[in-house]
C-alpha positions as CSV (number, residue, x, y, z in Angstrom):
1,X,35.8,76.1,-29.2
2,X,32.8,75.1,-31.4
3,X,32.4,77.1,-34.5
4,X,28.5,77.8,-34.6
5,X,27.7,79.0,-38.1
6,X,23.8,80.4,-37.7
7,X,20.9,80.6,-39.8
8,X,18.2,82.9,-39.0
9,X,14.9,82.0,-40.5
10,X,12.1,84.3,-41.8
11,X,9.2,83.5,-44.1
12,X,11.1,80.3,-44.9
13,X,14.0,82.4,-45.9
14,X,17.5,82.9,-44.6
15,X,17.8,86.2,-43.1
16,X,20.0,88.7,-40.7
17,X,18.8,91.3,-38.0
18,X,19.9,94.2,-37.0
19,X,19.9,94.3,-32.6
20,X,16.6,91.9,-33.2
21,X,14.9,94.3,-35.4
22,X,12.4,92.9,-37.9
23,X,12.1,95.9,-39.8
24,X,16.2,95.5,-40.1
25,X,15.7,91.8,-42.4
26,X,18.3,91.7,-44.8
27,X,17.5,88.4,-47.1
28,X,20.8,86.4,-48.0
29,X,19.5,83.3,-48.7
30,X,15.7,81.3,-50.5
31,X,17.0,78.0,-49.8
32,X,18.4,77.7,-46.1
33,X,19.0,73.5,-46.7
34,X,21.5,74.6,-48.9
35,X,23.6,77.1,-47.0
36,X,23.6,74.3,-44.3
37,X,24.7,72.0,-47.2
38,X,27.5,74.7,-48.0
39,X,28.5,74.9,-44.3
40,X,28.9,71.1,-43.9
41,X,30.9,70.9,-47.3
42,X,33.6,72.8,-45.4
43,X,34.2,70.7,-42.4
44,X,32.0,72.8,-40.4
45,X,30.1,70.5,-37.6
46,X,27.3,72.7,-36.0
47,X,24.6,75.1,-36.3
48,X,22.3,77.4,-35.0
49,X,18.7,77.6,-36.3
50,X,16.7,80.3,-35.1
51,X,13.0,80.7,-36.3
52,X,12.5,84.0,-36.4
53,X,8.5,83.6,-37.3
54,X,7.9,81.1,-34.2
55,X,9.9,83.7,-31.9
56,X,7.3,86.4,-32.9
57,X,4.4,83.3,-33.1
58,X,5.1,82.0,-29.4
59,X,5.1,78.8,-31.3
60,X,7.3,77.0,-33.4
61,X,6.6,77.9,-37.2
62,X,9.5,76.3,-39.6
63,X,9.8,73.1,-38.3
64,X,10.0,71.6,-41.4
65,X,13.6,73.3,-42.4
66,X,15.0,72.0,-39.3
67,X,13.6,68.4,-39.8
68,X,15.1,69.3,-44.0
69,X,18.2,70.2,-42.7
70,X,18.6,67.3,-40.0
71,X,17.7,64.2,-42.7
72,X,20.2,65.9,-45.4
73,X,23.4,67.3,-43.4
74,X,25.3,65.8,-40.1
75,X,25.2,69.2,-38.6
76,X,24.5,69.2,-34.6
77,X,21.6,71.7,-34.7
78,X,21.2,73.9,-32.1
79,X,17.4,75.4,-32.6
80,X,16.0,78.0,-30.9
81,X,13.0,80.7,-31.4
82,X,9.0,79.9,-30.5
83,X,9.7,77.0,-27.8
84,X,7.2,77.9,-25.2
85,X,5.3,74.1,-24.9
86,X,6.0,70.6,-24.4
87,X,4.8,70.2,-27.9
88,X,7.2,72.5,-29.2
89,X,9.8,70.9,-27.1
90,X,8.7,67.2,-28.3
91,X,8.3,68.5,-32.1
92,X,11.9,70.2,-32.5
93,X,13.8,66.9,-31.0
94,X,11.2,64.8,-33.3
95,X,12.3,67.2,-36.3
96,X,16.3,66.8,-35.8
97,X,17.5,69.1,-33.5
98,X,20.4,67.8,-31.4
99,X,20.0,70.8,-28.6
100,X,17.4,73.6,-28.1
101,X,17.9,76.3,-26.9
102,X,14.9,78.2,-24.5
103,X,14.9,81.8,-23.2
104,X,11.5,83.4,-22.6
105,X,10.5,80.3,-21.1
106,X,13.1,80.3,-18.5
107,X,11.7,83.9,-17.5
108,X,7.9,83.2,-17.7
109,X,7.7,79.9,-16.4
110,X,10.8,78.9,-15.0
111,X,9.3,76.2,-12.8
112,X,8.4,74.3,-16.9
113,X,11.8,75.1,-18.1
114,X,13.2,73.2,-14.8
115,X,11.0,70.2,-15.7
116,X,12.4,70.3,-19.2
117,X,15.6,70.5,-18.2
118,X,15.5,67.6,-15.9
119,X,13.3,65.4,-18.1
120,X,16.0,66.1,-21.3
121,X,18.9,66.6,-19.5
122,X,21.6,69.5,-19.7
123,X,23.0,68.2,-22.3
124,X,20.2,69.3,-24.5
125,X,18.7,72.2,-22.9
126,X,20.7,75.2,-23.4
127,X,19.3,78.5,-21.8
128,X,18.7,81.7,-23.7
129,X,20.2,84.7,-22.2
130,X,20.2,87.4,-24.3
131,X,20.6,91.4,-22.6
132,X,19.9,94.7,-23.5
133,X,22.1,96.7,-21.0
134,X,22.5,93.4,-19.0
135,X,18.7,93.1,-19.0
136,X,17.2,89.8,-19.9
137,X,15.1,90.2,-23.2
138,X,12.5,87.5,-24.4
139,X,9.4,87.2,-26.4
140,X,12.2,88.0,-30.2
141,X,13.4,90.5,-27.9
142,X,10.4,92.7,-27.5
143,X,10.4,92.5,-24.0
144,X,12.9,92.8,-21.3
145,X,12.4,91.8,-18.0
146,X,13.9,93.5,-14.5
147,X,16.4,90.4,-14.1
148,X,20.1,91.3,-14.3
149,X,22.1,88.4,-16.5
150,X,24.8,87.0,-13.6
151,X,21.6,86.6,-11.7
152,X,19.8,85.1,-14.1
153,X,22.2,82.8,-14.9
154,X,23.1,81.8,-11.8
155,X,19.9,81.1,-10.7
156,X,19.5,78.1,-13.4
157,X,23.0,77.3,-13.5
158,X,22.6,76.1,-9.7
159,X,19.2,74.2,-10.9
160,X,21.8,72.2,-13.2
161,X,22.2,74.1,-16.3
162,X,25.3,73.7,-18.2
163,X,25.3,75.5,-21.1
164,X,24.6,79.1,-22.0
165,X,24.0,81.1,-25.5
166,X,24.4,84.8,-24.3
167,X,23.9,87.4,-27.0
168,X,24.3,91.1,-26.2
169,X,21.5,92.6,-28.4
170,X,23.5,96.0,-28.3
171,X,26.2,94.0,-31.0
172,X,23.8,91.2,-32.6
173,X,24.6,92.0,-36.0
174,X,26.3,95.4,-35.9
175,X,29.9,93.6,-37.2
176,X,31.4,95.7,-34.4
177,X,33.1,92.5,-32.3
178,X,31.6,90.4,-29.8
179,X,31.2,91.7,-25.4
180,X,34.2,90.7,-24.7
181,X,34.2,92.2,-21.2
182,X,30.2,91.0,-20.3
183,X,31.5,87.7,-21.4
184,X,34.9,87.6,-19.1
185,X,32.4,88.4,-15.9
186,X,30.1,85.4,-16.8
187,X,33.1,83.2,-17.4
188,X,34.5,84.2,-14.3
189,X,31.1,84.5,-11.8
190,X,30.0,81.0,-13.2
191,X,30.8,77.5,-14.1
192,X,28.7,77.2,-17.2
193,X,29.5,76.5,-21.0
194,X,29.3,80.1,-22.3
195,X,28.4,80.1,-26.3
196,X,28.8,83.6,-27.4
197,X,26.8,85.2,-29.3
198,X,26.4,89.1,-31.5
199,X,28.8,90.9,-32.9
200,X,31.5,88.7,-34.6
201,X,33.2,90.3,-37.4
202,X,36.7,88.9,-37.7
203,X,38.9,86.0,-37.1
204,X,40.7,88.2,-34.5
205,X,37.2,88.0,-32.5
206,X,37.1,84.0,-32.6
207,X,40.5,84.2,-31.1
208,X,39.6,86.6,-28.5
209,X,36.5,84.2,-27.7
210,X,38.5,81.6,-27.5
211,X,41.2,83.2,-25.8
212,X,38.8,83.7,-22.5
213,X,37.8,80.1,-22.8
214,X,34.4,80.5,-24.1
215,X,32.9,77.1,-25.3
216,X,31.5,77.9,-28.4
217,X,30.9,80.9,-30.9
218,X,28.2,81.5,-32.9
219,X,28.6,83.7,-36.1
220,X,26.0,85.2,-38.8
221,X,26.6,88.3,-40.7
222,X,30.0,88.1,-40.7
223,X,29.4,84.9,-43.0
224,X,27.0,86.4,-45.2
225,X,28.3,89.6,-45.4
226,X,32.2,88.1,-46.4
227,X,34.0,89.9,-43.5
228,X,35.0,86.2,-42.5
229,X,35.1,83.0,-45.4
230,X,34.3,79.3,-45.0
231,X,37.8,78.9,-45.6
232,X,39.2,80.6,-43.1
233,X,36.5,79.1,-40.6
234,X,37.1,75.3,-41.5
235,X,40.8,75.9,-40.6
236,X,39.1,76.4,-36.9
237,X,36.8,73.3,-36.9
């Protein structure tokens, strides 16, 4: 299972939500090129960017700390947050990213995310799908759209998607373990590669993750707040 470290970026600064709130930023980090720096030093191999200001933007706003952190670490990034045109497409693979990943988009204009997906490939286009009470939410979560997330995700995953970040925004940085059960149904309804996101606060989460054969876990406040160490996740990589 890959071990997804995350950075969250906000007026250039590493930050952590609360359920997607803004008003909820909690500031951990002025430099974000060296807490990727930090995560490489111990073994880890990936990482998910999110640019908070380009999600609220519908643009992308820091590309410049992804193309910073793609010249000075081997992390694969995974970025995410503001992708809603080709040139935002074009300018986050230009900057470094490795994947990105593309949820309002998906909603809006699905027909554009399809051409994306097939002029990329699956191997770089990971859909969005984060729920509020198995709702699909886009736009930084501000809106949430009448589409239940099995549906949703079957829908693209039969267009050729293969791999899936799915965050329940009931548990994104609550520290009160990961949907477990949402999870199990997606796993078992689907065929896709579910990365699971929101609400990892132990080891004992990574192993219940990986337990249900989820392909990667992404994990943020749990970091930065010390309920789970470098060390402890480099024995995992």
């Amino acid at each position: 299972m890959r071990i997804i470290p995350a950075i969250d970026i906000l007026n250039s600064k590493c930050v952590r939500l609360s359920k997607g709130d803004y008003a909820s930023q909690k500031i951990y980090s002025h430099n974000p090129l060296e807490v990727a720096k930090e995560f490489e030093s111990h073994g880890i191999q990936y990482l998910h960017l999110v640019d908070l200001d380009g999600a609220k933007s519908k643009h992308i706003v820091n590309f410049k700390i992804l193309e910073s952190i793609a010249q000075h670490t081997a992390l694969k990034i995974d970025f995410g947050g503001g992708i809603k045109s080709a040139e935002d497409v074009k300018m986050a693979f230009d900057s470094g990213a490795s994947q990105i990943t593309i949820g309002s988009v998906a909603v809006d204009k699905p027909v554009l995310f399809l051409e994306w997906l097939q002029k990329y490939g699956p191997d770089k286009i990971i859909l969005g799908a984060d729920a509020h009470n198995r709702k699909i939410a886009t736009h930084g979560w501000m809106q949430v759209a009448d589409m239940d997330i099995v549906d949703f995700i079957h829908y693209f995953e039969k267009e050729g998607v293969r791999y899936v970040v799915c965050t329940d925004i009931e548990k994104d940085g609550m520290l009160n373990g990961p949907a477990l059960n949402l999870y199990k149904e997606l796993i078992a309804k689907t065929k896709i590669q579910l990365i699971a996101s929101g609400g990892v606060s132990s080891l004992q989460d990574l192993y219940d993750l990986k337990a249900i054969t989820c392909h990667g876990a992404i994990i943020g406040k749990a970091i930065y707040e010390g309920a789970i160490s470098l060390q402890e996740l480099s024995k995992l990589c």
